[in-house]
C-alpha positions, 0 to 999 in steps of 0.5 A, a space after each residue: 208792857 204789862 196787863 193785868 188778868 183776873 179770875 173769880 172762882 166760886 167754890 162750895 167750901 173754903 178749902 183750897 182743894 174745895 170743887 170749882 162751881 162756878 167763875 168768871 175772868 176778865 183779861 186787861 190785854 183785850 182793853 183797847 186805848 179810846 175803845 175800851 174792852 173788845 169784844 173779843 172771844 174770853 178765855 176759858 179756864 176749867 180749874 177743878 179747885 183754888 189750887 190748880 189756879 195757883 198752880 198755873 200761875 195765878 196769885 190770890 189777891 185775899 182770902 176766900 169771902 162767904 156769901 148766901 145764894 138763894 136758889 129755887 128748888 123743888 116743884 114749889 120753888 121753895 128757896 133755899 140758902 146756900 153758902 158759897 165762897 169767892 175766891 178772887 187771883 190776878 195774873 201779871 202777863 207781858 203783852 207787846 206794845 
């Protein structure tokens, strides 16, 4: 039986070797039939950029995706845009049944 894991990285350009700022997974082998997602603990990657994921065996569903964040800076909290990439990988893993 297989499930599927997913990784979302964020990254502050769209190159493969851009610095890793920020991601989020979700692991199809925590989902429990009639109980849905366990609470369980998440896994934890610590990937420097897109390519050390795909070294470890995760395939890049679709090219990397820009959007706009607005954060708040300085004493005034003046907003500033910044632009950011979202990379999204999928993994396929064997689980026993």
């Amino acid at each position: 039986m297989t499930r599927q894991q997913l990784l979302i990285m964020e990254t502050d350009d769209s190159d493969l070797r851009s610095h890793a700022s920020g991601w989020s997974a979700e692991d199809g082998c925590t989902v429990v039939p009639r109980v849905g997602a366990s609470p369980g603990p998440r896994w934890h990657y610590s990937y420097d950029c897109p390519l050390f994921a795909i070294g470890d065996g995760w395939r890049l569903m679709a090219p990397p995706t820009a959007y706009i964040e607005k954060q708040f800076r300085g004493p005034k909290d003046d907003v500033v845009e910044v632009e950011r990439w979202e990379w999204w990988f999928e993994r396929i893993v064997e689980v026993a049944p």
